[in-house]
Backbone as numpy.savetxt, mean C-alpha at the origin, in Angstrom:
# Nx Ny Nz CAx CAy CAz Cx Cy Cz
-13.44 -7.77 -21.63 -14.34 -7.57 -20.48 -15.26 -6.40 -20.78
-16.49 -6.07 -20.69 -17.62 -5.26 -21.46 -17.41 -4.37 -19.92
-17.68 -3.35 -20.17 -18.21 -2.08 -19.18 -18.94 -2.72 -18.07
-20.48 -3.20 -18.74 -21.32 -3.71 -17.91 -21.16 -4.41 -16.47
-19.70 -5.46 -16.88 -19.28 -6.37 -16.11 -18.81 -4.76 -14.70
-18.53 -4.21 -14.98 -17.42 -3.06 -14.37 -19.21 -2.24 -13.40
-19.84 -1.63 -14.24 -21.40 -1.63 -13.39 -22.07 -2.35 -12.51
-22.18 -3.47 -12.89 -22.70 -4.45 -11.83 -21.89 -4.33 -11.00
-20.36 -4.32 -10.96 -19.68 -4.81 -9.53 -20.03 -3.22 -8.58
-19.66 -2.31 -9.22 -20.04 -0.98 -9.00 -21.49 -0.49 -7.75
-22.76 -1.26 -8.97 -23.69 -0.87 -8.67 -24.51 -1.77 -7.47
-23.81 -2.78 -7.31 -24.33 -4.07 -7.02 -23.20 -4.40 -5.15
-22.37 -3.48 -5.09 -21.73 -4.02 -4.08 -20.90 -5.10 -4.39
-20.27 -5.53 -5.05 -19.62 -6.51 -5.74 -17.92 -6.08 -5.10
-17.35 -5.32 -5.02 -16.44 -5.23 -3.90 -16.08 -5.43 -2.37
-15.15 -6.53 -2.40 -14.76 -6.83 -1.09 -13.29 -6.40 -0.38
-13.30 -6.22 0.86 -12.30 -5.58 1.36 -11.16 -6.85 2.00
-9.87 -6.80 2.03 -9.19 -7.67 2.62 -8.36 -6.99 3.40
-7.66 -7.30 4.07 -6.57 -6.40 5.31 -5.00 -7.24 5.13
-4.10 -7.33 5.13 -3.04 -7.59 5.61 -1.91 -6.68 6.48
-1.73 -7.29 7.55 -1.04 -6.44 8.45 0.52 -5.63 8.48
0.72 -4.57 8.82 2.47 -4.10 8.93 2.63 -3.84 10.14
3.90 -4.42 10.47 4.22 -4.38 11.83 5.50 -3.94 11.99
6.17 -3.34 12.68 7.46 -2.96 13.54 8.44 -4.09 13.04
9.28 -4.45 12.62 10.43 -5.65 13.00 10.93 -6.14 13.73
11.13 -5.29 14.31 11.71 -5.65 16.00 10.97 -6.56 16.98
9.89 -5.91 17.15 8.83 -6.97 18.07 7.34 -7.10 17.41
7.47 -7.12 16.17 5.98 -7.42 15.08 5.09 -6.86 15.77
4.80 -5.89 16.90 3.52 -4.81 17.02 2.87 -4.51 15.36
1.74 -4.56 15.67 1.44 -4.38 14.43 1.37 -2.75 14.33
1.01 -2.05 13.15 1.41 -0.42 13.22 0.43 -0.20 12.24
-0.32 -0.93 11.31 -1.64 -0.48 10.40 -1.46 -1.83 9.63
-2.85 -1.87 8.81 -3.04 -2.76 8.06 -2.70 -2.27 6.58
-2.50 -2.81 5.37 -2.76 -2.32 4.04 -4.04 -2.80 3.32
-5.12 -1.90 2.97 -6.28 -2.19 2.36 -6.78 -2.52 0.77
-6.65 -4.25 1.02 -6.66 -4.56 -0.55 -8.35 -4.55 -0.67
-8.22 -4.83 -2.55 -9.67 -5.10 -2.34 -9.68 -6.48 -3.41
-10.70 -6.65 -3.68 -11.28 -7.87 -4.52 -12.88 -7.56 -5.04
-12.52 -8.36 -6.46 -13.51 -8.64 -6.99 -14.69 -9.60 -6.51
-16.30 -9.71 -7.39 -16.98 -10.96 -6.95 -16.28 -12.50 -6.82
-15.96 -13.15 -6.01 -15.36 -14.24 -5.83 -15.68 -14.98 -7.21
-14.90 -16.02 -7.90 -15.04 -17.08 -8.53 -15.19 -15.90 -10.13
-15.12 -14.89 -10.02 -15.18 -14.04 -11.69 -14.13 -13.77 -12.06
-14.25 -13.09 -13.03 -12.85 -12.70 -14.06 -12.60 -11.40 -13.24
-13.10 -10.54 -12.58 -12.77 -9.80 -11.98 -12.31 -9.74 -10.40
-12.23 -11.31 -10.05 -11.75 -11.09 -8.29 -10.26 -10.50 -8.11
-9.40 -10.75 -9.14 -7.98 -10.35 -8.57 -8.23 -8.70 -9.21
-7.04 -7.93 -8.43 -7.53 -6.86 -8.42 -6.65 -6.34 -10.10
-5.66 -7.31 -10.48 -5.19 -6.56 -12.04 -5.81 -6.70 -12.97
-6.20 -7.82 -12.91 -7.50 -7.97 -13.79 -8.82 -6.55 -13.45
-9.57 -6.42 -12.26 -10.19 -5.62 -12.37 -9.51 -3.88 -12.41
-8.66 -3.43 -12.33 -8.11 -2.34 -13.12 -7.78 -2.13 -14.31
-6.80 -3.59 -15.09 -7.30 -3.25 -15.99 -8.23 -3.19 -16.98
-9.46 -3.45 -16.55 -11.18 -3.34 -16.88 -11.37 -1.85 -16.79
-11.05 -1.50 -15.88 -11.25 -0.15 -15.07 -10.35 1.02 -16.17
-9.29 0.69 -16.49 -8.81 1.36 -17.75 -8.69 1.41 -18.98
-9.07 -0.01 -19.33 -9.96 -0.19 -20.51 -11.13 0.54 -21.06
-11.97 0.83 -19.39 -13.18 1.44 -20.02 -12.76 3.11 -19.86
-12.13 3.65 -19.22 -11.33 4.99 -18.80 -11.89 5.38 -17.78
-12.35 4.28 -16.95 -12.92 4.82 -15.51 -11.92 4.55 -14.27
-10.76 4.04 -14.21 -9.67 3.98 -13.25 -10.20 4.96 -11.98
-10.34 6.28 -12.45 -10.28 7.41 -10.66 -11.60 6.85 -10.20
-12.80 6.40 -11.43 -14.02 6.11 -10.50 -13.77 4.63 -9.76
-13.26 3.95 -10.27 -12.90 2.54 -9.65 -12.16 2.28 -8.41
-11.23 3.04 -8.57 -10.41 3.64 -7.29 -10.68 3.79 -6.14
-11.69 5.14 -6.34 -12.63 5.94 -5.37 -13.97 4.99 -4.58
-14.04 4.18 -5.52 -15.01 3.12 -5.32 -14.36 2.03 -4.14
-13.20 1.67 -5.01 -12.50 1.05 -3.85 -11.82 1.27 -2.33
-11.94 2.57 -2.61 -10.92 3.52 -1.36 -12.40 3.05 -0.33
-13.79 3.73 -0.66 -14.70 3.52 0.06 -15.22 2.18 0.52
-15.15 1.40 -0.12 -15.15 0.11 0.59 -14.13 -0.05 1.73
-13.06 -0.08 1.41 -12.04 -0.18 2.40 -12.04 0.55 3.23
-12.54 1.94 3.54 -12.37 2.34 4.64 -13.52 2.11 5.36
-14.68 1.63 5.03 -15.70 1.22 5.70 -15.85 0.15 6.18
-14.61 -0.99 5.33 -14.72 -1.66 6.35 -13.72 -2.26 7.98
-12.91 -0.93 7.28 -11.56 -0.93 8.07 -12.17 -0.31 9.20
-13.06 0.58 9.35 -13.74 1.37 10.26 -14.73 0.30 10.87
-15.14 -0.69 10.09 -16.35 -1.52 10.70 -15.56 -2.66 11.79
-14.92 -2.76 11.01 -13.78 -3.84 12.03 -12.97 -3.52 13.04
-12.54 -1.75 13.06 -12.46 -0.70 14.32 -10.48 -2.10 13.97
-10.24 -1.88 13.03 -8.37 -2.12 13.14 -7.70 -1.02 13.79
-6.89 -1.06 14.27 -5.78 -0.43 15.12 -4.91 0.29 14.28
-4.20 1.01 14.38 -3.12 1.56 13.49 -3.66 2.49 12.40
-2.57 2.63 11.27 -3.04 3.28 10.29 -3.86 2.18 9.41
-4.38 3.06 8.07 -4.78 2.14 6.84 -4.13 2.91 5.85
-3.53 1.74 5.08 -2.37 1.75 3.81 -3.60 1.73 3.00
-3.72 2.64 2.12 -5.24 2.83 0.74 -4.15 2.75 -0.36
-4.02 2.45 -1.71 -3.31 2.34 -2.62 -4.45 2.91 -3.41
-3.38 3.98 -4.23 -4.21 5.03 -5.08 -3.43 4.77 -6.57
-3.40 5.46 -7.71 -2.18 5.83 -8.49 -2.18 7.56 -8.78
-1.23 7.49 -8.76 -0.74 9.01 -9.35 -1.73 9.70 -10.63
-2.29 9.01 -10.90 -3.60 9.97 -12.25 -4.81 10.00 -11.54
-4.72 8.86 -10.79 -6.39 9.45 -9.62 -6.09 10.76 -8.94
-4.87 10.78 -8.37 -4.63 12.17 -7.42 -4.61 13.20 -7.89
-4.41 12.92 -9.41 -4.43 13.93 -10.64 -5.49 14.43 -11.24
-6.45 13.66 -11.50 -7.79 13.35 -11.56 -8.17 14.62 -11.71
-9.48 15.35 -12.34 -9.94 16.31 -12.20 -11.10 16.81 -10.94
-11.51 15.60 -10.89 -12.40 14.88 -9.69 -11.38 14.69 -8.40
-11.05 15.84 -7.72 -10.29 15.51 -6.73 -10.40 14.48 -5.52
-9.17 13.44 -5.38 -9.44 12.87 -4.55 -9.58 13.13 -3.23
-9.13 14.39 -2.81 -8.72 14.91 -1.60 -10.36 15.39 -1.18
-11.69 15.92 -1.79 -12.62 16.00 -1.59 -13.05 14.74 -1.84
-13.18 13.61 -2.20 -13.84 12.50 -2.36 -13.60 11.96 -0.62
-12.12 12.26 -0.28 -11.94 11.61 1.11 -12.10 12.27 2.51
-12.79 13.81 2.21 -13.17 14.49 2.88 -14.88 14.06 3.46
-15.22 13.64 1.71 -16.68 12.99 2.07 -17.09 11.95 2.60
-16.11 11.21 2.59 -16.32 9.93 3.53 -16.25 10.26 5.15
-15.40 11.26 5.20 -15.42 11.51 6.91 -14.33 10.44 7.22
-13.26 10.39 6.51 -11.91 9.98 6.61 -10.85 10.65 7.54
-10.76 10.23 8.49 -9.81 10.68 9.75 -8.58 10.88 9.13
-8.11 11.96 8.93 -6.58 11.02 7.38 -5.34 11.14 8.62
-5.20 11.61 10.16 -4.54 10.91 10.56 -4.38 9.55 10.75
-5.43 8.69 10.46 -5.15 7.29 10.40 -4.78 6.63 9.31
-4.77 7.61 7.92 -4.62 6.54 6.73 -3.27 7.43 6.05
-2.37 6.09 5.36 -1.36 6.29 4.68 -1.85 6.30 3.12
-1.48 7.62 1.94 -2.02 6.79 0.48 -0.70 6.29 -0.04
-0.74 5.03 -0.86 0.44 4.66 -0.99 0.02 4.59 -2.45
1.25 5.46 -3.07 0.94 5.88 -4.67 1.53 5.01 -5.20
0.76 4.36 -6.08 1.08 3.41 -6.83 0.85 3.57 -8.52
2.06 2.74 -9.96 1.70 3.68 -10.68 2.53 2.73 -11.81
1.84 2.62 -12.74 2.10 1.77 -13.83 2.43 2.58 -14.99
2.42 3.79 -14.86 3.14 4.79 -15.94 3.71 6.08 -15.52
4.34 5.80 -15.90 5.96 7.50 -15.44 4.74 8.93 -15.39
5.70 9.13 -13.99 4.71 10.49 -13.65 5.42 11.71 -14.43
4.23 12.43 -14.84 4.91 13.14 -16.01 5.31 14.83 -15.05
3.94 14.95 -13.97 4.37 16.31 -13.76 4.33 15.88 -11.94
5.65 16.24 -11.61 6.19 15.92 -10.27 5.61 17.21 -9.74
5.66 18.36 -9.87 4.88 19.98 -9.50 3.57 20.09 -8.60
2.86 19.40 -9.65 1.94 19.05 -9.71 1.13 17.91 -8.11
2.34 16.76 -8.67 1.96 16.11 -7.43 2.38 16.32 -6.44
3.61 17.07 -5.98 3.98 17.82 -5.04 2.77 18.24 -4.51
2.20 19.65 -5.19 1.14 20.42 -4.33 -0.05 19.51 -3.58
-0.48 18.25 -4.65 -1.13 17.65 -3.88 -0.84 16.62 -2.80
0.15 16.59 -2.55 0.60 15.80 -1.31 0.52 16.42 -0.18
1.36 18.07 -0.40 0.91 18.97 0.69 -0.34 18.78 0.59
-1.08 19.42 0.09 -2.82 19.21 0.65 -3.32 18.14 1.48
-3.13 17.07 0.93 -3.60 15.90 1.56 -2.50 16.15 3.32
-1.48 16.47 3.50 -0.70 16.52 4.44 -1.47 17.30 5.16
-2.12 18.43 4.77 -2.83 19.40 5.44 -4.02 18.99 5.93
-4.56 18.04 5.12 -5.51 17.20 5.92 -5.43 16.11 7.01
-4.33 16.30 7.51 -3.41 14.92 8.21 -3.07 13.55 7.63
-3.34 13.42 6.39 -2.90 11.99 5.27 -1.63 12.06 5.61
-0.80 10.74 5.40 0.52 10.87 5.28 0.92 10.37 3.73
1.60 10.23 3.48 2.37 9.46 2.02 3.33 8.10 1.83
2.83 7.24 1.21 3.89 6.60 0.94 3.68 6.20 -0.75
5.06 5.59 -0.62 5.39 5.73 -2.10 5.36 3.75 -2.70
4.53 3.31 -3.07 4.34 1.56 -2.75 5.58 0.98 -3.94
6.12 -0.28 -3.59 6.98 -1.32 -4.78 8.00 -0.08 -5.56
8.94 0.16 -4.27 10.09 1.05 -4.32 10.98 -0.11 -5.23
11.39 0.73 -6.16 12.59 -0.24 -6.87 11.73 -1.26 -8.30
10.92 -1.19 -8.37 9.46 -1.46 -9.39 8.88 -1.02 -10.73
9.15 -1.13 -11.52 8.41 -0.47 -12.55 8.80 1.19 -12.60
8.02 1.73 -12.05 8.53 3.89 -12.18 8.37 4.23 -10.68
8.09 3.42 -9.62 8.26 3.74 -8.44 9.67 3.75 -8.28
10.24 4.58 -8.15 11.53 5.33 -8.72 12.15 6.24 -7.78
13.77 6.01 -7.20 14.16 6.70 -6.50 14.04 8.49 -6.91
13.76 8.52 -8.31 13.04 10.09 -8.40 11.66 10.25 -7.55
11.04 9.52 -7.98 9.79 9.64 -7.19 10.15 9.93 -5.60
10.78 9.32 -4.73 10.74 9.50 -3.64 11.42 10.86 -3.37
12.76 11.22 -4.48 13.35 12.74 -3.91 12.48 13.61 -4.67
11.50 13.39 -5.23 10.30 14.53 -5.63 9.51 14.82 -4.12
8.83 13.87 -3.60 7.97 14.03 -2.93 8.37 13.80 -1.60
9.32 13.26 -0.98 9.78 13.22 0.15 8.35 12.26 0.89
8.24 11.91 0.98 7.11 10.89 1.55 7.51 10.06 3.17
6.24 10.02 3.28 6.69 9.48 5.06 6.94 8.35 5.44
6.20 7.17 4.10 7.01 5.71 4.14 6.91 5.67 2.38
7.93 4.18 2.68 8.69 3.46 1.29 8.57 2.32 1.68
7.58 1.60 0.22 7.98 0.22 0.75 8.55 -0.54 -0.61
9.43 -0.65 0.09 10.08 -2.04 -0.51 9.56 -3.39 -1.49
9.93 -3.03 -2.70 8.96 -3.92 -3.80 9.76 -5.27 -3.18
9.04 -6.30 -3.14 9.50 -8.28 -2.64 10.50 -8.39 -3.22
10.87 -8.35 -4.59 11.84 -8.99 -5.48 12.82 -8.54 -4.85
13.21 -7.71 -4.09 14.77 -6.88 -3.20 14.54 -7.60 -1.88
13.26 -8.54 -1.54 13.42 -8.77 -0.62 13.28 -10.12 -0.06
12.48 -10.81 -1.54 12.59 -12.18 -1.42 14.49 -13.02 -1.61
14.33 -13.87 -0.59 15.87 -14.30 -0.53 17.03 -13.69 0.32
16.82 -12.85 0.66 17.36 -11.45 0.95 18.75 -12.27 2.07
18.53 -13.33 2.90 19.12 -13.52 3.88 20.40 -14.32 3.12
20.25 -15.08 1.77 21.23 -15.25 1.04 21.82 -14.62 -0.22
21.55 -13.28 0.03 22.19 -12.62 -1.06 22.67 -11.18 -0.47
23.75 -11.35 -1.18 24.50 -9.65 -0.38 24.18 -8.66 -1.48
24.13 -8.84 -2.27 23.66 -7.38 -3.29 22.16 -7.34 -3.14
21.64 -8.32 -2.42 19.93 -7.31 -1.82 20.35 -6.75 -0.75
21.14 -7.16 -0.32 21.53 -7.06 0.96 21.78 -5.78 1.42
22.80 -5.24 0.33 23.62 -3.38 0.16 22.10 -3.05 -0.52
21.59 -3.30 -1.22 20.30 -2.16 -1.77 19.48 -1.82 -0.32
19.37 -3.24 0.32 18.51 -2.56 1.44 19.09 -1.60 2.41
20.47 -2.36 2.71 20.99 -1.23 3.35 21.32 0.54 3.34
21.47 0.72 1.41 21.49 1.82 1.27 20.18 2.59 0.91
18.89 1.91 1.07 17.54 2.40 0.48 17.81 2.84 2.26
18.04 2.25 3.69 17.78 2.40 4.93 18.64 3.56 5.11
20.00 3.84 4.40 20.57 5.30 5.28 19.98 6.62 3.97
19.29 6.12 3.20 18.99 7.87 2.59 17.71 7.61 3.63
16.91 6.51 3.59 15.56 6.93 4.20 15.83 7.69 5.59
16.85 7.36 6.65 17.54 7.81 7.99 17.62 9.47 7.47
18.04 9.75 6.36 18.65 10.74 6.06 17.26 11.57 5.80
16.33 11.23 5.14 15.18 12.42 5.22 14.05 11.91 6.26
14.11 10.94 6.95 13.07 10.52 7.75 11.74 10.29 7.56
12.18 9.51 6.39 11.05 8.36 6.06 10.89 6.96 6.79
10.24 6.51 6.58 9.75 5.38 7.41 9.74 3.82 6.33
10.82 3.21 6.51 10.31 2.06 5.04 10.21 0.72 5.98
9.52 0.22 4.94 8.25 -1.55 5.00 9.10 -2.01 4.10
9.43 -3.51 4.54 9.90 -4.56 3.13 8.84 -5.11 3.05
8.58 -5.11 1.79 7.00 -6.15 1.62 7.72 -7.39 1.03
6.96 -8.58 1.05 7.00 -10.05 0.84 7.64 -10.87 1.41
8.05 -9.92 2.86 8.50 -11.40 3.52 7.93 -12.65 4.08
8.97 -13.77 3.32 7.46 -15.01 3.60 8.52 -16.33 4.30
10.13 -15.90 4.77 10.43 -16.88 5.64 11.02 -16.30 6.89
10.89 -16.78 7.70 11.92 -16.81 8.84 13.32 -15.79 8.50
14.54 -16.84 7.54 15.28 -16.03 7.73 15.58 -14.88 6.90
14.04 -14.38 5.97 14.19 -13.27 5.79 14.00 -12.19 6.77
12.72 -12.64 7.04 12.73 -11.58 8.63 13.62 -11.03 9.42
14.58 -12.24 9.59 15.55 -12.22 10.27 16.74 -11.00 10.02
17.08 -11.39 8.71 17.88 -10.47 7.80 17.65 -8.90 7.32
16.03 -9.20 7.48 15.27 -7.45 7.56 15.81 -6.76 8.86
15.41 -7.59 9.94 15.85 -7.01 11.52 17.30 -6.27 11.72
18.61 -7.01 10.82 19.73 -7.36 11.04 20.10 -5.89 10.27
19.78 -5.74 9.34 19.73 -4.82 8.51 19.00 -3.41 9.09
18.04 -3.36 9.82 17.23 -2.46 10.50 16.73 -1.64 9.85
15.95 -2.38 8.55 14.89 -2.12 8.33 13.55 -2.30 9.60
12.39 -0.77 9.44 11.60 -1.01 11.01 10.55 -1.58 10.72
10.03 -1.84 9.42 8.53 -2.23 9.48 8.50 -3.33 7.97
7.89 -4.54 8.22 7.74 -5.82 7.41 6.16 -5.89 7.58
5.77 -6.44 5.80 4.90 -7.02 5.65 5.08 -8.44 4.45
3.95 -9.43 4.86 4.25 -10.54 4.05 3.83 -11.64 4.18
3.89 -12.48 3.66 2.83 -14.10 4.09 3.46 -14.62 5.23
4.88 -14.36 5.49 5.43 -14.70 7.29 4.77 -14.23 8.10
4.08 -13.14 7.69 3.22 -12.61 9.21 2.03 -13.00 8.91
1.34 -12.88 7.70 -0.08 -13.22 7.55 -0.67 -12.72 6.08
-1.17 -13.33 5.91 -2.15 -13.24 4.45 -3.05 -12.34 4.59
-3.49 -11.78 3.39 -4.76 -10.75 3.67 -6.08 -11.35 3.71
-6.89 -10.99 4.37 -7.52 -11.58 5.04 -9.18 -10.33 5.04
-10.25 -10.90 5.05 -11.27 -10.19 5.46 -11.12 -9.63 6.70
-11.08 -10.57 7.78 -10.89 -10.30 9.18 -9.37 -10.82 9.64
-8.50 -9.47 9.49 -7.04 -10.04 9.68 -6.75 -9.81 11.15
-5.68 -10.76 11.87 -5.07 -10.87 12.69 -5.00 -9.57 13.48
-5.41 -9.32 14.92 -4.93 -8.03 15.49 -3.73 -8.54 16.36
-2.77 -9.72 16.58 -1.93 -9.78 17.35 -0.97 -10.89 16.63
0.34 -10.64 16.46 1.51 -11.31 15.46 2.41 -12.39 16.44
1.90 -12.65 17.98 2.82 -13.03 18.25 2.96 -14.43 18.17
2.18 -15.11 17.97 2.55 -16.32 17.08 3.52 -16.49 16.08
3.64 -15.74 15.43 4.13 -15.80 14.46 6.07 -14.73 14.69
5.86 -14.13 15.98 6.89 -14.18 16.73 7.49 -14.88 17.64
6.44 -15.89 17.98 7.10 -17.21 18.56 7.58 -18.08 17.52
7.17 -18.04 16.26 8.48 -18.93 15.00 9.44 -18.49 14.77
9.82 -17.32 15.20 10.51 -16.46 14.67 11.77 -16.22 15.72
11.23 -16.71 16.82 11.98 -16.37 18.27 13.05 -17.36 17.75
């Protein structure tokens, strides 16, 4: 994939914003959306792994990022959604020399409304480091979460480094979940350390009934997943449909 391709989308508006919703478990209130993005439809760049790794190919990842953070909150703001907004960053943007914490100052980012959910395809080398910048961003009213707990290096270190205000739950712990008892004890014991420092955790990928079900049972508080709804340009502001299948 040439640079160029990575400019045009850049220069050209070629980023689109999608929403999928998180809601409570208990009674699917919804509680914020998570802000994906996408490439030009129908290119090599609409899914978003493909366009990162373009983005780190060429060694522009924090600018791609930053690029994307701003779409999304403009249009999360244009659409006036309810709740928080889940932004997915990685741990070398926050690192970045180009701080992100002034990039989201410039947007005029309310950061009581937005969660960053650090996301991260290579082992964080200096936990110190990202410590201080979490406080900061905290100081700006951001909160933290830590995304696809149990995943790749999203790593129960990671979470007792940074203590973060949600955890979500990578699918694979959670797809099936209602017939298997060893997802069953992971969720349960990811739910009493989180009780224990008062974090807040999301199972992401729930996509039947009686997983939902089994999230509730378990008391885990907050689900996201194709059971509630797909991401969407203009996503859903009310789940209860989809709590009437569920009833």
């Amino acid at each position: 994939m040439t640079h160029d391709s990575l400019d045009d989308i850049l220069r050209d508006g070629g980023l689109q914003a999608v929403f999928q919703p998180i809601a409570a478990s208990r009674d699917l209130d919804i509680v914020g959306y998570e802000g994906l993005i996408r490439g030009p439809a129908g290119s090599a760049l609409e899914m978003p792994a493909a366009l990162f790794a373009a983005a780190r190919a060429a060694g522009r990842q924090a600018e791609v990022e930053r690029a994307c953070l701003r779409t999304i909150w403009s249009r999360f703001a244009a659409l006036a959604l309810p709740g928080k907004l889940f932004a997915n960053t990685s741990a070398a943007t926050l690192l970045a020399p180009r701080a992100l914490i002034g990039e989201l100052a410039g947007l005029g980012i309310d950061g009581s409304r937005v969660a960053i959910e650090l996301t991260e395809e290579q082992a964080v080398g200096d936990h110190a480091r990202l410590r201080r910048v979490a406080r900061r961003l905290g100081r700006h009213g951001f909160t933290l979460a830590i995304d696809d707990l149990g995943a790749g290096y999203a790593s129960l270190r990671l979470w007792l480094e940074l203590r973060p205000d949600w955890v979500k739950i990578d699918m694979v712990f959670v797809r099936g979940i209602d017939r298997d008892p060893v997802r069953q004890a992971f969720l349960a014991a990811i739910r009493d350390i989180a009780r224990a420092c008062g974090t807040r955790v999301i199972a992401e990928g729930v996509e039947t009934e009686g997983e939902l079900a089994k999230v509730r049972e378990l008391g885990i508080g907050h689900v996201q997943g194709f059971y509630l709804a797909r991401p969407a340009g203009v996503p859903p502001l009310d789940l209860r449909a989809c709590e009437k299948r569920a009833a």
